[in-house]
N, C-alpha and C positions, 0 to 999 in steps of 0.2 A: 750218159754224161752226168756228173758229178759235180754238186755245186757247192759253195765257200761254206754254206752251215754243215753240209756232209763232210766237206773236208776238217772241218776244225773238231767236228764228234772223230773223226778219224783218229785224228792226232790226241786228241785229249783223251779215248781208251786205250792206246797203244800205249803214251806220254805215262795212264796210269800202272799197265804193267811193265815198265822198262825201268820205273821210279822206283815199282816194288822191289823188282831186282836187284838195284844198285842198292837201296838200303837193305836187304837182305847181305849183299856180298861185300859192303862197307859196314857188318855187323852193328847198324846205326838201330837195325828193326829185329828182334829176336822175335819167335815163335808168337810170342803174345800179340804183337805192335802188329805184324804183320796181318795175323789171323781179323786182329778187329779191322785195318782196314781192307780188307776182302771182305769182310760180314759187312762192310757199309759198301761193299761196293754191290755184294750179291742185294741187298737189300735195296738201293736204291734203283738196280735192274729187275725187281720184281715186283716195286711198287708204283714206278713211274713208269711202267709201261702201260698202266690202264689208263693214266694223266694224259690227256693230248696228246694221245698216240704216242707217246714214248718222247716226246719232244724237247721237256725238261730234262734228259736223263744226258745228254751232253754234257750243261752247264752244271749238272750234281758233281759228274768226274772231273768235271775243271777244277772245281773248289778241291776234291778228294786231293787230286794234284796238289796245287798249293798246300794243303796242309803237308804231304808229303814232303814239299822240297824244304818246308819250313822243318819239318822233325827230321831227314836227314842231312841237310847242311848246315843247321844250328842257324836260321833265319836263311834274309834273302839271297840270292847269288849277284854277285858282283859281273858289273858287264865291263867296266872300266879294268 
């Protein structure tokens, strides 16, 4: 059984390679952009796993995200 904080690391590591992607294939993220945010991702997967068991390492990929949707949409996205 799977509870609402495993489900929400779920989405927020997926949410971060899926974002890669699209700013990858929406030429938003060239070689460079891309690589530093993988090196912050690798990096925040191997330094926050000695932190409370790995605990913080959910809400480091939230933020990764957020930065992401903000450098490939050119800010927020519209729900309206």
């Amino acid at each position: 059984m799977i509870d609402s904080p495993g489900i929400a690391a779920f989405v927020a590591v997926w949410g971060f390679w899926v974002l890669l992607c699209v700013g990858w294939m929406r030429h938003e993220l060239r070689a460079r952009g891309t690589g530093v945010f993988i090196a912050l991702w690798l990096t925040g997967f191997l330094a926050l796993r000695r932190v409370l068991l790995g605990l913080l390492f959910a809400p480091y990929v939230a933020v990764l995200d957020i930065a992401l949707v903000f450098v490939i949409f050119h800010g927020d996205i519209r729900l309206t």
